[in-house]
VODREN-532348 format. One record per residue: z, x, y of N, C-alpha, C, O in turn; residue in three letters. Coordinates in steps of 0.001 Angstrom, whole numbers, plus 500000, padded with zeros to 6 digits. Atoms other than C-alpha are relative to their C-alpha. Last residue first. Layout:
BEGIN
ZXYZXYZXYZXYala
...
//
This chain:
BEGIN
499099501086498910830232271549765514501147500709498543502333500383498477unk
499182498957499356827599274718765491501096498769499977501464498509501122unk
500010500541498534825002271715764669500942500417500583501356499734501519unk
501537499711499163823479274141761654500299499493501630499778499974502636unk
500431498496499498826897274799760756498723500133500957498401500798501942unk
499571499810499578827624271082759880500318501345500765501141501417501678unk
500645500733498065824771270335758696500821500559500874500291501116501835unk
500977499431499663825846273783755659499526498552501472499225498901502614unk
499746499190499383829107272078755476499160500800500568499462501299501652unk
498914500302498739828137268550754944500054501182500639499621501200501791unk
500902500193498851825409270195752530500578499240500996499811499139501954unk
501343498414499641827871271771750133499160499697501402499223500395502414unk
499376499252498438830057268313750862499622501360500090499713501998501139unk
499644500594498932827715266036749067500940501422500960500702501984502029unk
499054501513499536827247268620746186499779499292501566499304499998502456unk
498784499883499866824350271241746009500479498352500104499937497276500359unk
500062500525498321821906271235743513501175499667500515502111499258499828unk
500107499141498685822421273093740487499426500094501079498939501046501689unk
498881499099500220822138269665738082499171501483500659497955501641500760unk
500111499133501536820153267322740298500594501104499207500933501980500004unk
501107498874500334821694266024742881500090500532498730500928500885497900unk
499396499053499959823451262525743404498490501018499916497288500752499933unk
501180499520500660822575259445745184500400501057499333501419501342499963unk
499487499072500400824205256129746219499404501014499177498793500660498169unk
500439499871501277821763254233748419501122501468499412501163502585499928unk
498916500765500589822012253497751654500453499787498541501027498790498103unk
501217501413499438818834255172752581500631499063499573500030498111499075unk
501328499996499489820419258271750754499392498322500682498704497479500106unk
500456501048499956824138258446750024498905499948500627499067500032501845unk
501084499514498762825457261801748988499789498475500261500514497863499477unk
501696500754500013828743260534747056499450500586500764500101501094501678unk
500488501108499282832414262790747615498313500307499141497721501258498631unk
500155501700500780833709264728745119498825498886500547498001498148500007unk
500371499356501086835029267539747746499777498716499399500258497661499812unk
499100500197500976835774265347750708499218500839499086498007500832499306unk
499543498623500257833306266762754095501024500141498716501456501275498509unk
498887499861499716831183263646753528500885501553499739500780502283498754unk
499299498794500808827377263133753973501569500013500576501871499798501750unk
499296499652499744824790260158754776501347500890499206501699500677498046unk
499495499015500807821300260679754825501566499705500667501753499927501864unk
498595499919499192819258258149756530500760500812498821500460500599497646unk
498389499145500734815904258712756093500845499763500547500907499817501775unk
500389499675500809812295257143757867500579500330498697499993500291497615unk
499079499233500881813607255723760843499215499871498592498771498788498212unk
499620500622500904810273254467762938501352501129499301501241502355499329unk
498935500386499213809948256089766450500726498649498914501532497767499215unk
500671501568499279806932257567765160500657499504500447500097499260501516unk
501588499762500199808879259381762518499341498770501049499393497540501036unk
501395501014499714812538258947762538499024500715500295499183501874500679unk
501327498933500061815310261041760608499213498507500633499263497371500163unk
501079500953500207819132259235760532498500500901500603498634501690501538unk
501123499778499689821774261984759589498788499087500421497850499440499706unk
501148500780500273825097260394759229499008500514500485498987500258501689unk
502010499452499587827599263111758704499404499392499747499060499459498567unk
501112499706500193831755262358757976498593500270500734498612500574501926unk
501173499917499383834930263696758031498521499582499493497937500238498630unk
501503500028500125838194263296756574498980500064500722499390499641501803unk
501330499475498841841229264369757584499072499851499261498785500845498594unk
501001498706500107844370263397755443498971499891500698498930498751501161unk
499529499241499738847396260886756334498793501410500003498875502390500743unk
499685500814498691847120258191753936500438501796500803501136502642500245unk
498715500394499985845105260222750675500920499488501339500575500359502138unk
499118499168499463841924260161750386501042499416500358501215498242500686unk
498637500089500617839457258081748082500610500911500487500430501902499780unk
499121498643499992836017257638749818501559499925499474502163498942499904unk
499088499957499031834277254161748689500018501759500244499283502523499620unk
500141500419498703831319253606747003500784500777501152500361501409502120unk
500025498640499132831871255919743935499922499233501492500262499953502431unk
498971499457499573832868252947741408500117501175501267501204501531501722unk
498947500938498914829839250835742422501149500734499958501689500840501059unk
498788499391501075827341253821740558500983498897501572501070499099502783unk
498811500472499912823870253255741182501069500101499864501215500511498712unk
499085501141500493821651255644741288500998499156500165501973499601500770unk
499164500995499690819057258180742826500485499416498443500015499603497320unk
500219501171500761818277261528741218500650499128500900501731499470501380unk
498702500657499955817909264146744417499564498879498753498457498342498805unk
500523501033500434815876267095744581501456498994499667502626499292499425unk
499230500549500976817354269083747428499321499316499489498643498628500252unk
500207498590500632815739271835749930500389499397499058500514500228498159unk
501179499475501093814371268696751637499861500628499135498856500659498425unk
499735501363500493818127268053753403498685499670499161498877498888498229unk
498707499861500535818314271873754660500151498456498678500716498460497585unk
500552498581500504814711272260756340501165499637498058500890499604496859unk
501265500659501137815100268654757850499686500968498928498978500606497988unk
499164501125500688818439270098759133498829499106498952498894498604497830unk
499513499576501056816736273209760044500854499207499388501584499633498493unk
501014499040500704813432272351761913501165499918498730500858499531497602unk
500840501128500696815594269664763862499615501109498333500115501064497208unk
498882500514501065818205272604764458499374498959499318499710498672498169unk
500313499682501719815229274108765848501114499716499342501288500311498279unk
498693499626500163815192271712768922500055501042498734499680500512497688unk
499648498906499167811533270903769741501300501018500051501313502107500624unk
500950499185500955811408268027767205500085501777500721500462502758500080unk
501171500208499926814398266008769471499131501652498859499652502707498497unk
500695499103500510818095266006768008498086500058499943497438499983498899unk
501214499941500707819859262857769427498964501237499938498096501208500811unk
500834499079499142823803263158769717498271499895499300498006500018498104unk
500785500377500226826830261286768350498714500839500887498982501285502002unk
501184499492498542830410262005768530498598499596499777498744498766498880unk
501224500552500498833478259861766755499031500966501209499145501016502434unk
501155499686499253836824261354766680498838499602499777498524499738498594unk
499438498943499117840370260559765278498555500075501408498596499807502609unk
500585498613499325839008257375763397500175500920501131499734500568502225unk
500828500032499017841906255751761852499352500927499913499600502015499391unk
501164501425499965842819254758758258499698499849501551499274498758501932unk
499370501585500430844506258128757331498613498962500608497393499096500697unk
498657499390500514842560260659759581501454498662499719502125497903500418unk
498487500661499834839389259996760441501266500795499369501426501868498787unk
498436498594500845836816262596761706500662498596499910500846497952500943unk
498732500521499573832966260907762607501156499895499301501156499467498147unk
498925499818501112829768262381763100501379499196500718501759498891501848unk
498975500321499940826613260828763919501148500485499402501402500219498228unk
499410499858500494823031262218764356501437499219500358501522498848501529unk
498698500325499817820216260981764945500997500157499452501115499526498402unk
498736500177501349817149263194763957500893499152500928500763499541502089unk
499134499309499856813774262805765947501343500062498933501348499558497810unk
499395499321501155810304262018765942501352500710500821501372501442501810unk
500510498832500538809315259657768979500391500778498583500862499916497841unk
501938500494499708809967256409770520499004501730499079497849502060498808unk
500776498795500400813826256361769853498420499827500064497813498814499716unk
501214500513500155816160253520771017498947501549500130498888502300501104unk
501166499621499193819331255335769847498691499483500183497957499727499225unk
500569498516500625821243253276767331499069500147501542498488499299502218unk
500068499353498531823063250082768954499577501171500130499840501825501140unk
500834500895499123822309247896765874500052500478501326499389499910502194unk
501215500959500446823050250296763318498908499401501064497710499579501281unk
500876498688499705825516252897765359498453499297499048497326499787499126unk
500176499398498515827965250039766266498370501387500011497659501839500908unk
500566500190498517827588248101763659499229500454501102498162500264501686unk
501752499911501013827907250529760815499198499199501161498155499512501734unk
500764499058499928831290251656763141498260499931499278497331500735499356unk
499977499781498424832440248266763283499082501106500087497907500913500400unk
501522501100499625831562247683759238499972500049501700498895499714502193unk
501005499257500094833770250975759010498609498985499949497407499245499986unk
500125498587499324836793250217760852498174500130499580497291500297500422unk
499824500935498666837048246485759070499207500999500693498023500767500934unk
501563500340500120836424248549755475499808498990501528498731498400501615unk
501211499328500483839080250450756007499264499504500268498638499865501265unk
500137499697498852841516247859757633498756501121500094497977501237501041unk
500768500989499295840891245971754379499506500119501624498657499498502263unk
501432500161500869841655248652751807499301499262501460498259499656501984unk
500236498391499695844895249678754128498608499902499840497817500380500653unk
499931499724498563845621245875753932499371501052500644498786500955501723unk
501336500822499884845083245980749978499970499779501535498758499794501749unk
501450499319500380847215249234749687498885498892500275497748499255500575unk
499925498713498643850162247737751828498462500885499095497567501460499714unk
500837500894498612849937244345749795499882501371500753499160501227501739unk
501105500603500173850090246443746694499598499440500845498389499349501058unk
501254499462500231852669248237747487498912499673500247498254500102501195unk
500120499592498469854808245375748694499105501223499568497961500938499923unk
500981500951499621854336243717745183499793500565501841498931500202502641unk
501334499963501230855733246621742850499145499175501929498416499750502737unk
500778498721499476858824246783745746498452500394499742497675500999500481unk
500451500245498649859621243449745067499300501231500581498300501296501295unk
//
């Protein structure tokens, strides 16, 4: 009995996950900054276990030089795309702090890039929804988490 209560408590956990995070794809998809110009959108957001602690969000006009250096920072990488279904997810443990960094880049007031980055060692880059890695001695997903994450002093 114990075997089978596991399992419902990991597939629940699985399900409240992915509940949380089609809300949040929602919420910052279809309610994204209406943008008319070049800018970055950014989104970060801390869970911990299977809630999110903190969500902030802020739009980064061309004039800003954090623009200059997040576009500076996210160019400095050649990236192979690929597929890979086992990496989708994040794998942390109930209870730990994660964080992540959605970059979205528009041009014209079109989005152009979406870059998103996690502070987990391991973790996927994910480009334009798209699972991506870097080329060998390019940095990891959370190399350049920590370096956005400097550039936007947060």
């Amino acid at each position: 009995m114990g075997t089978g209560l596991k399992t419902n408590r990991g597939r629940l956990a699985a399900v409240l996950l992915l509940a949380a995070a089609a809300v949040l794809l929602f919420r910052f998809v279809w309610l994204a900054p209406d943008t008319h110009s070049d800018s970055i959108s950014v989104l970060v957001m801390e869970t911990s276990g299977l809630k999110t602690s903190e969500s902030r969000s802020e739009v980064i006009p061309p004039d800003d030089p954090r623009y200059a250096q997040l576009l500076a920072l996210v160019n400095s990488q050649s990236y192979r795309r690929y597929f890979d279904q086992s990496s989708r997810g994040i794998q942390a443990s109930v209870g730990k702090s994660v964080a992540f960094l959605t970059l979205r880049f528009y041009l014209d007031g079109q989005e152009t890039l979406q870059v998103e980055l996690c502070s987990e060692p391991g973790s996927v880059i994910r480009i334009n929804y798209q699972n991506a890695g870097p080329w060998p001695g390019g940095k990891s997903g959370a190399e350049l988490f920590a370096g956005a994450m400097e550039i936007l002093g947060k």
